[in-house]
VOMI-563450 format. One record per residue (C-alpha): residue number from 1; residue in three letters; y, z, x. Coordinates in steps of 0.001 Angstrom, whole numbers, plus 500000, padded with zeros to 6 digits. Layout:
N
+-----+------+--------+--------+--------+
: seq : type :     c2 :     c3 :     c1 :
+-----+------+--------+--------+--------+
: NUM :  ala :      Y :      Z :      X :
...
+-----+------+--------+--------+--------+
//
This chain:
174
+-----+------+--------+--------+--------+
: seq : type :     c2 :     c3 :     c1 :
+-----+------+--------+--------+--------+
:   1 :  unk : 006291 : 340853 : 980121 :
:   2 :  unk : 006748 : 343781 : 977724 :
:   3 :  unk : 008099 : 345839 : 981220 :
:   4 :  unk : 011263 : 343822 : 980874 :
:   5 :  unk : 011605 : 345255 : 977095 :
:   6 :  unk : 010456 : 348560 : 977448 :
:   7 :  unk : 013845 : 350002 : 979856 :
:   8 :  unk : 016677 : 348512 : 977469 :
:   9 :  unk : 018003 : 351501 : 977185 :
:  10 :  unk : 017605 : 352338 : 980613 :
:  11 :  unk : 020077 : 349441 : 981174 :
:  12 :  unk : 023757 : 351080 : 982331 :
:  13 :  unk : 026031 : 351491 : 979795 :
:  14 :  unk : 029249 : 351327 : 982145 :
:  15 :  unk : 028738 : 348210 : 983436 :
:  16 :  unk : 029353 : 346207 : 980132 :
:  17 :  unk : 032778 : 345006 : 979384 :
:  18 :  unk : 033847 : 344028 : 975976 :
:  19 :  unk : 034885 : 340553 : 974845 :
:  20 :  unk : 038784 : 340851 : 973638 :
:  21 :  unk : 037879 : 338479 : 970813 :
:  22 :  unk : 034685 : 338697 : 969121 :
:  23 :  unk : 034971 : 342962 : 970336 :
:  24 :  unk : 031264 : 342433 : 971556 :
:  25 :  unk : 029843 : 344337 : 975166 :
:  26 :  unk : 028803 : 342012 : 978038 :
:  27 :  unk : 027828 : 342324 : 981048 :
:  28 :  unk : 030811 : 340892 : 983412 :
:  29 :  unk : 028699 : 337751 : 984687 :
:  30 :  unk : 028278 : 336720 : 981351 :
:  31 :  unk : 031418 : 338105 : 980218 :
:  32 :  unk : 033476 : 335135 : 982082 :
:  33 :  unk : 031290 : 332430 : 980693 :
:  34 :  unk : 030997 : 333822 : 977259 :
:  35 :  unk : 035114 : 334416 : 976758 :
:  36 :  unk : 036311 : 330514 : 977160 :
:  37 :  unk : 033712 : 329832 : 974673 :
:  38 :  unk : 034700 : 332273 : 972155 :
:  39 :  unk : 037912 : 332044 : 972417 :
:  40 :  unk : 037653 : 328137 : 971981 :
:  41 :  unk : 035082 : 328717 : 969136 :
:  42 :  unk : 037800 : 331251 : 967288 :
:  43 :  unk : 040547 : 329114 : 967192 :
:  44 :  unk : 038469 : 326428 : 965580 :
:  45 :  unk : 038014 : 326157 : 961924 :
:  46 :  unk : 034499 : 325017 : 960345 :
:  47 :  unk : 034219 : 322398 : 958353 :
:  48 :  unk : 032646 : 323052 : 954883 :
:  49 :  unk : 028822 : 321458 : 954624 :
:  50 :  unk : 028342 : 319754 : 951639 :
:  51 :  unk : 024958 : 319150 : 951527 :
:  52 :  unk : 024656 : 316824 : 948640 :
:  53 :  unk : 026863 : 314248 : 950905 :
:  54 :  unk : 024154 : 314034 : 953804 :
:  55 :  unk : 021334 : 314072 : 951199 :
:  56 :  unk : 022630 : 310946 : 949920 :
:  57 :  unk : 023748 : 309237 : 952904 :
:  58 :  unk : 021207 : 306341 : 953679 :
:  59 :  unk : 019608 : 306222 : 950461 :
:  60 :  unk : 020103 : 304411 : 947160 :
:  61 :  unk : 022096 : 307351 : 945709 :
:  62 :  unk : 024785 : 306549 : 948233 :
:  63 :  unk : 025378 : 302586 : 946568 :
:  64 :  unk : 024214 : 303865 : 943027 :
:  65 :  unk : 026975 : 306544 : 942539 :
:  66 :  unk : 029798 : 307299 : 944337 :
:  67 :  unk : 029647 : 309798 : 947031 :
:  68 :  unk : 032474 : 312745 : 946527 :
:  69 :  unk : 035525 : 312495 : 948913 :
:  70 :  unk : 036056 : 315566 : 951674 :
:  71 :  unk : 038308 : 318318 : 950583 :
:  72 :  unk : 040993 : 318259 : 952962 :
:  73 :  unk : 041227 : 321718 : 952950 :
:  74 :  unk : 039743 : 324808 : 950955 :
:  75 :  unk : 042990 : 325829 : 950230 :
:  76 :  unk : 043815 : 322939 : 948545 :
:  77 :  unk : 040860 : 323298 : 946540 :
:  78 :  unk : 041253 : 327022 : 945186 :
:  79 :  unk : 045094 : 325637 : 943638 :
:  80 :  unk : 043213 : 323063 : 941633 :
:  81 :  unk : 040789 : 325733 : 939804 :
:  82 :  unk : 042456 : 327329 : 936870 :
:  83 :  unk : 042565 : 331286 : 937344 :
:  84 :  unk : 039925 : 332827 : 936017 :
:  85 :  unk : 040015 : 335371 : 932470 :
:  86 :  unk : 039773 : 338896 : 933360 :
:  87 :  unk : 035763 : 339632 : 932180 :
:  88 :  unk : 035281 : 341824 : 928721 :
:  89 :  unk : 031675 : 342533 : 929616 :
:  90 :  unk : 031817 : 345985 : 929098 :
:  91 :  unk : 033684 : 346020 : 925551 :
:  92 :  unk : 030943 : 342924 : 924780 :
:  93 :  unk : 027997 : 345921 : 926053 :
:  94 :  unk : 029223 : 348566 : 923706 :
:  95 :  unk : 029729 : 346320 : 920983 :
:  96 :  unk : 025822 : 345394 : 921564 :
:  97 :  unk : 024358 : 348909 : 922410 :
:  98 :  unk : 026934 : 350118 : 918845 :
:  99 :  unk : 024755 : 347083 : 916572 :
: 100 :  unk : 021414 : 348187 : 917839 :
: 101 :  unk : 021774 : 351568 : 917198 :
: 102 :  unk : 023529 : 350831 : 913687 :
: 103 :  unk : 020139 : 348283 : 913430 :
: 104 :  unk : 017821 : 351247 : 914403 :
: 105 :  unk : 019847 : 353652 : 911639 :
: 106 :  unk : 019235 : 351147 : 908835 :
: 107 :  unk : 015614 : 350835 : 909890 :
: 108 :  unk : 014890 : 354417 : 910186 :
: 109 :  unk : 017050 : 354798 : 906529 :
: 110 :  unk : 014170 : 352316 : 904909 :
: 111 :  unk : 011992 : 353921 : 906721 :
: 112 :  unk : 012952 : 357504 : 905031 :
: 113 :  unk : 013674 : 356071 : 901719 :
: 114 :  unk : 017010 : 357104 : 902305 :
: 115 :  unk : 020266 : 355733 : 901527 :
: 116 :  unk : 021120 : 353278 : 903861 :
: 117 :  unk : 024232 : 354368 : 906596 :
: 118 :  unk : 027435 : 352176 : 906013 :
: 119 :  unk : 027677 : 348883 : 908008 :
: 120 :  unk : 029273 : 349027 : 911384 :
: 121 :  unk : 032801 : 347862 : 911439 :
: 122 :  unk : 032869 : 343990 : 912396 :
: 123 :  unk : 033935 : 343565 : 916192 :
: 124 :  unk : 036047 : 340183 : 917215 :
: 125 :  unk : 035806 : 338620 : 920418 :
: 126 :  unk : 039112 : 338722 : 922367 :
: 127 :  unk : 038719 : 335493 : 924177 :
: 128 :  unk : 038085 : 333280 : 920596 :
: 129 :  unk : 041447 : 331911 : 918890 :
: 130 :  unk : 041876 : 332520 : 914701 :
: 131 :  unk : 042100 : 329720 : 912618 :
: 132 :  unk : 045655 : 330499 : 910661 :
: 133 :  unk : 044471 : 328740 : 907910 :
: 134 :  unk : 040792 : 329531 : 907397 :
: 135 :  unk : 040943 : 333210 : 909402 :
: 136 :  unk : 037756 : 331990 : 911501 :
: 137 :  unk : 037590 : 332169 : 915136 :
: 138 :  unk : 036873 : 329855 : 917766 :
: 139 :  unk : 036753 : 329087 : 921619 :
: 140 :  unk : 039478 : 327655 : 922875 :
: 141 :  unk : 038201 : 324119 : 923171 :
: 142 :  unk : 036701 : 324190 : 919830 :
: 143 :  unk : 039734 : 326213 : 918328 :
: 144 :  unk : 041717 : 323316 : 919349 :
: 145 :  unk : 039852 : 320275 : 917603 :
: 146 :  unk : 038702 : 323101 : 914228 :
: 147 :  unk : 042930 : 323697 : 913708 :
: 148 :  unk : 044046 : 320154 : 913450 :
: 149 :  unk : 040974 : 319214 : 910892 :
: 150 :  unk : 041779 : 322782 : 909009 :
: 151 :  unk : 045120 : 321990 : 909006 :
: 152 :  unk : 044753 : 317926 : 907678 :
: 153 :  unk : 042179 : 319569 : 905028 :
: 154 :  unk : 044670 : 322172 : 903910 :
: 155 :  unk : 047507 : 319742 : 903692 :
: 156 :  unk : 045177 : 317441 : 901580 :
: 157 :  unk : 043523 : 320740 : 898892 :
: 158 :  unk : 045812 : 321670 : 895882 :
: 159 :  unk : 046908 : 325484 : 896193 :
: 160 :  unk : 044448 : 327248 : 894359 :
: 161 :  unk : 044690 : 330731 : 892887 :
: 162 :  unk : 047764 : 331635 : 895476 :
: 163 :  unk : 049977 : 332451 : 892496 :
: 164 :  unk : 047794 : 334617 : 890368 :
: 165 :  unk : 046378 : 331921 : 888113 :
: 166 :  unk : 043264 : 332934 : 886577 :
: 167 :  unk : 040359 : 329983 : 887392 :
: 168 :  unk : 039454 : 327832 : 884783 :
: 169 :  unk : 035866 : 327456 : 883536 :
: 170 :  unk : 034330 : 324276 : 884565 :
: 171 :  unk : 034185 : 322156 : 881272 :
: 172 :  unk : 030753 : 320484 : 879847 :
: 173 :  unk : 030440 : 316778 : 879888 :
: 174 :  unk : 028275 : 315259 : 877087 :
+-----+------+--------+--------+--------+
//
């Protein structure tokens, strides 16, 4: 049995003919048989498994909640996503490796007896929205419901100390 394996590269190289499709060798026997199926194989398209769907077909899941419809086509599917943010992940590293060390300064500064090294400048996130009214920064979905109370609670609070007035000590009660 291993005699069969042992002389595959023994085998002759010139008689193998290559498949115009799938570019793979074959011998020319095998080479007639093996082109109508590749060629009917390559102008097919695969469906896409979904194997949640045949999970739940024939079982309780199936009457209990609603299986998903079929895409009707994965191109259809990529226009409904929203495109995705380019990713900050290095600017979000540096700002991470710049706090430890600034945390390792401040520790070795205590450490010393030292004075300690002025704070690190504060870093904003790019992707989170400011608040025009309270100058603090959100997510977008979060940014969106924070501005319209900030804005209702600004609307509501007297103007204080915009003008230059000088606050007014809160007065005793007796």
């Amino acid at each position: 049995m291993m005699e069969e394996f042992e002389d595959v590269d023994a085998l002759p190289a010139q008689d193998l003919s290559q498949c115009k499709t799938c570019k793979r060798w074959f011998f020319p026997k095998v080479l007639e048989k093996h082109t109508n199926i590749c060629q009917k194989t390559a102008t097919k398209r695969r469906k896409i498994f979904d194997s949640s769907r045949q999970r739940a077909e024939g079982t309780e899941i199936s009457t209990l909640k609603p299986i998903k419809p079929k895409l009707q086509s994965s191109a259809a599917s990529q226009k409904a996503e929203p495109p995705k943010k380019p990713s900050n992940w290095r600017k979000k590293h540096e700002d991470f490796i710049a706090t430890i060390r600034a945390a390792k300064a401040a520790t070795q500064a205590v450490k010393d007896g030292g004075p300690l090294p002025p704070p690190p400048p504060p870093s904003y996130d790019p992707d989170y929205i400011q608040c025009p009214y309270c100058q603090r920064r959100f997510n977008e979905n979060a940014a969106d419901r924070h501005i319209k109370f900030c804005q209702e609670q600004a609307a509501r609070m007297p103007i204080k100390n915009k003008l230059g007035d000088a606050k007014k000590p809160p007065s005793r009660t007796q």
